[in-house]
C-alpha positions as a LaTeX table, in Angstrom:
\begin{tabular}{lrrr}
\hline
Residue & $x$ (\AA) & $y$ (\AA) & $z$ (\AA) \\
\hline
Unk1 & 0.00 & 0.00 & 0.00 \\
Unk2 & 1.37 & 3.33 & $-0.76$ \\
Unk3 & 1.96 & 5.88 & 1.87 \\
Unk4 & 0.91 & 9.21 & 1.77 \\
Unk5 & 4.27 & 11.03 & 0.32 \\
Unk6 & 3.67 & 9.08 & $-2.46$ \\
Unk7 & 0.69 & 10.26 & $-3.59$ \\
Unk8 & 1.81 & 13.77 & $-3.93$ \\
Unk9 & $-0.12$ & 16.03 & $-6.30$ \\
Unk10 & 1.45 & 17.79 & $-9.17$ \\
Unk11 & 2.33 & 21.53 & $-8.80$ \\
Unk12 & $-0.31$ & 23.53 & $-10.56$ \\
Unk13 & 0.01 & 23.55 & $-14.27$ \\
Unk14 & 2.68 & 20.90 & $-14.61$ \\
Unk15 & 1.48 & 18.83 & $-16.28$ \\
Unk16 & 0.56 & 19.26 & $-20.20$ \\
Unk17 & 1.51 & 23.01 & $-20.21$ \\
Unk18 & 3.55 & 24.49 & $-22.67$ \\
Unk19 & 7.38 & 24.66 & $-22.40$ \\
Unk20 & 8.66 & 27.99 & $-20.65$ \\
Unk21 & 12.02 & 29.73 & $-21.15$ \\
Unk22 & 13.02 & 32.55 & $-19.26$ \\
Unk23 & 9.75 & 33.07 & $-17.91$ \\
Unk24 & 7.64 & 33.11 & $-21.34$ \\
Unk25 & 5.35 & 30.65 & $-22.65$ \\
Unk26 & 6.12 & 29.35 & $-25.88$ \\
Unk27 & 3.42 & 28.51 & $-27.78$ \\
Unk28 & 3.64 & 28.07 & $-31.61$ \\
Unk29 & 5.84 & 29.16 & $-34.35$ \\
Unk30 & 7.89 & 32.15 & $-34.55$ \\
Unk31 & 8.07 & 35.08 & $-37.31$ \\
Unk32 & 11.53 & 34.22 & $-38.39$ \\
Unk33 & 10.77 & 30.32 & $-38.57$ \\
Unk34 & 7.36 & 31.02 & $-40.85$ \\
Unk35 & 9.43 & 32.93 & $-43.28$ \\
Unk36 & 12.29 & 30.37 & $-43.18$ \\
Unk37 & 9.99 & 27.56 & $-44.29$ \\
Unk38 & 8.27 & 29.88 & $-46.89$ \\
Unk39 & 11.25 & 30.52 & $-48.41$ \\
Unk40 & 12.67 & 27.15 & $-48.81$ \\
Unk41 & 9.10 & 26.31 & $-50.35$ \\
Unk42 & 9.32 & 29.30 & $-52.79$ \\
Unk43 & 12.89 & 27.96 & $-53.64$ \\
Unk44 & 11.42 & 23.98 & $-53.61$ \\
Unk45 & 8.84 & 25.27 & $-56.48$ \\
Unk46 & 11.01 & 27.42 & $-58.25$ \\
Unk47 & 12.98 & 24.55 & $-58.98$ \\
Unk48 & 10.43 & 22.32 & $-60.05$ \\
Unk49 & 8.71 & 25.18 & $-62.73$ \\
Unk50 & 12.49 & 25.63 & $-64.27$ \\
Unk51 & 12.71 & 21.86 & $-64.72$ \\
Unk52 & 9.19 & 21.44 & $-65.93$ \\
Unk53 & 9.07 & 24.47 & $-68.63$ \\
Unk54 & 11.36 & 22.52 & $-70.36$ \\
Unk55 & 10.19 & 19.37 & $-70.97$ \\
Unk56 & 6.45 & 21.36 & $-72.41$ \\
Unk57 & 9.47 & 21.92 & $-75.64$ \\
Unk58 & 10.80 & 18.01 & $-75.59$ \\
Unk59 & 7.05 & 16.80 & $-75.14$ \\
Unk60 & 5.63 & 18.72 & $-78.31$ \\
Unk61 & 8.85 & 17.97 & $-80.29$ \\
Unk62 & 8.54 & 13.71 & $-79.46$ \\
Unk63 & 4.58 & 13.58 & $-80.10$ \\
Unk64 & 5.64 & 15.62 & $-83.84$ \\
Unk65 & 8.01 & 13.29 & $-84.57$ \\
Unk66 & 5.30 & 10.57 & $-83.92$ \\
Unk67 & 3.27 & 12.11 & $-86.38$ \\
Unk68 & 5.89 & 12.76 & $-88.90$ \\
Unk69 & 6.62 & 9.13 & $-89.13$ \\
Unk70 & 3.19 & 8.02 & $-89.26$ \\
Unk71 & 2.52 & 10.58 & $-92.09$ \\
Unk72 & 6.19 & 9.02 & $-93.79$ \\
Unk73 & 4.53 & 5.77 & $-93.42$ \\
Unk74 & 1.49 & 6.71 & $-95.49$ \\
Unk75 & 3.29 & 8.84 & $-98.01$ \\
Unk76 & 4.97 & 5.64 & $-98.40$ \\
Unk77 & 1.69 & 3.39 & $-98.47$ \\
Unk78 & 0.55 & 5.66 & $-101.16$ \\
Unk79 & 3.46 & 5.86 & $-103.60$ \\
Unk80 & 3.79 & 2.22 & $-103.51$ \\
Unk81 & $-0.04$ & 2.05 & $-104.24$ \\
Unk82 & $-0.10$ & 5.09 & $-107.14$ \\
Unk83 & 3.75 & 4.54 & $-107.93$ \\
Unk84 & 4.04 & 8.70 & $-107.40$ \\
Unk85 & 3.64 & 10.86 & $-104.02$ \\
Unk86 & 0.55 & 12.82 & $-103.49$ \\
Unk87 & 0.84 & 16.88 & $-104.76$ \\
Unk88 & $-0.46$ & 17.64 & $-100.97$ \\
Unk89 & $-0.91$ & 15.87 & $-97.62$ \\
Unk90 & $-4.75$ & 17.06 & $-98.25$ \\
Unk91 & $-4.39$ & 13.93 & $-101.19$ \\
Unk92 & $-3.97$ & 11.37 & $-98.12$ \\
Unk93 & $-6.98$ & 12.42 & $-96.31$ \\
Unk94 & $-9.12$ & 12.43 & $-99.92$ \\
Unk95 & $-7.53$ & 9.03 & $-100.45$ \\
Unk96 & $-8.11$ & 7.65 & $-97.03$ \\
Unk97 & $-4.63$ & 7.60 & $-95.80$ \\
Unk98 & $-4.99$ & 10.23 & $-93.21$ \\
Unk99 & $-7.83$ & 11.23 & $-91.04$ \\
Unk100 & $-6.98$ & 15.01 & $-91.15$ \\
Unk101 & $-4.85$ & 17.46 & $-92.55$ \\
Unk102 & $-1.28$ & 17.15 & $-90.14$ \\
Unk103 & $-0.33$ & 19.76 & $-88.19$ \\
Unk104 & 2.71 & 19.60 & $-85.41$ \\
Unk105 & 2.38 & 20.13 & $-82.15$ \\
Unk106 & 2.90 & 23.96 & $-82.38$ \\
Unk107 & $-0.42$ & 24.21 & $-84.39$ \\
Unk108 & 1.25 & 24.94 & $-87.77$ \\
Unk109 & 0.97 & 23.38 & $-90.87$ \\
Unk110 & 3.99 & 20.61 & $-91.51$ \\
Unk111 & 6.16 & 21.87 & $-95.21$ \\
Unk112 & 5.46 & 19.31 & $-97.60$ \\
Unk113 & 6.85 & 19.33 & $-101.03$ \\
Unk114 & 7.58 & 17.22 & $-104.02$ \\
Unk115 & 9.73 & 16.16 & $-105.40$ \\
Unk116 & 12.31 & 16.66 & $-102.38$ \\
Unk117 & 15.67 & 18.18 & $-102.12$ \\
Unk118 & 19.10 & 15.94 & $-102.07$ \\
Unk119 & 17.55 & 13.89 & $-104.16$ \\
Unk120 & 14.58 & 13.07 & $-101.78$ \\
Unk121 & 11.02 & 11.32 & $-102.93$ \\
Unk122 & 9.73 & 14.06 & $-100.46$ \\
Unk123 & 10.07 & 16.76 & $-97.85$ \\
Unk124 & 8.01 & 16.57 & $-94.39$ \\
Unk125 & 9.31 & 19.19 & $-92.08$ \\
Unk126 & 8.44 & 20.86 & $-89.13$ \\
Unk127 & 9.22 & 24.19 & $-88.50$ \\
Unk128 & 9.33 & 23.61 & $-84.87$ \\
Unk129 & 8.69 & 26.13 & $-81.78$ \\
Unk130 & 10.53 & 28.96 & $-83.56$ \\
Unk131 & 7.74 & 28.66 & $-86.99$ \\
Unk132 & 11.05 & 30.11 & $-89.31$ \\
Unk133 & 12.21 & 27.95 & $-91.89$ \\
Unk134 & 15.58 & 26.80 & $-91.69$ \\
Unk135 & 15.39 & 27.35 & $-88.14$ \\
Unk136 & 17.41 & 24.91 & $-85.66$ \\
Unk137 & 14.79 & 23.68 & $-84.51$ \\
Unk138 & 12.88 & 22.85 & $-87.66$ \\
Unk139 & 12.03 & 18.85 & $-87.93$ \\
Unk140 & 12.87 & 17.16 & $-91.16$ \\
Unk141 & 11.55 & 13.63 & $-90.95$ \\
Unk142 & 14.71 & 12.26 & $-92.82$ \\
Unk143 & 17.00 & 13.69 & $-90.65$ \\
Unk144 & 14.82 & 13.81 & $-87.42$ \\
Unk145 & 15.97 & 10.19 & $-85.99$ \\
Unk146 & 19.94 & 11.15 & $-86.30$ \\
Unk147 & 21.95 & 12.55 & $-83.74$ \\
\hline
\end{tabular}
């Protein structure tokens, strides 16, 4: 059985009360530790917009270099078929080869043009994010797959 000095109560307010220093009660987060953490999390997303802005370029380029060699695939269906290329890409839609009339990824109009340069059946190219012909960037679906 325990006696009575062990069944001493708790001084008032010890138990579950905030920590003290110095006399004051802490209770929640300073000034300086609120901007600390908002500033690492502006930094954090920074980071992550840089990185992603990017890849919005590499993603458009990829998915028009899909296209481009789907469209090379029925230029080529079609001059095995008619033994000449189309005048237009609007020929492969009328002839059933294409659904629609291409466009790339930046919403203009892929350069088609017959008979091709360097000796080419064809020319498919994409002028790319810049829309200038000649451009670094354009896309020219024999040359697209080399590095």
């Amino acid at each position: 059985m325990p006696s009575n000095a062990d069944l001493t109560v708790p001084a008032r307010g010890a138990l579950a009360s905030p920590t003290r220093r110095a006399g004051r009660v802490r209770r929640g987060f300073s000034l300086l530790e609120i901007s600390l953490v908002l500033i690492i999390m502006g930094i954090l997303m920074t980071v992550v917009v840089v990185s992603m802005t990017g890849r919005a370029d590499d993603a458009k380029r990829t998915t028009t270099m899909a296209k481009m060699t789907q469209i090379k695939q029925a230029l080529d269906q079609y001059g095995l078929k008619y033994n000449s290329m189309p005048p237009t890409l609007a020929n492969l839609v009328q002839a059933g080869y294409l659904s629609e009339v291409p466009t790339d990824d930046w919403g203009t109009q892929l350069y088609y043009m017959v008979p091709g340069l360097q000796g080419k059946p064809y020319d498919l190219i994409s002028m790319g994010p810049t829309k200038q012909p000649g451009d670094q960037g354009n896309i020219n679906v024999w040359t697209m797959n080399q590095k």
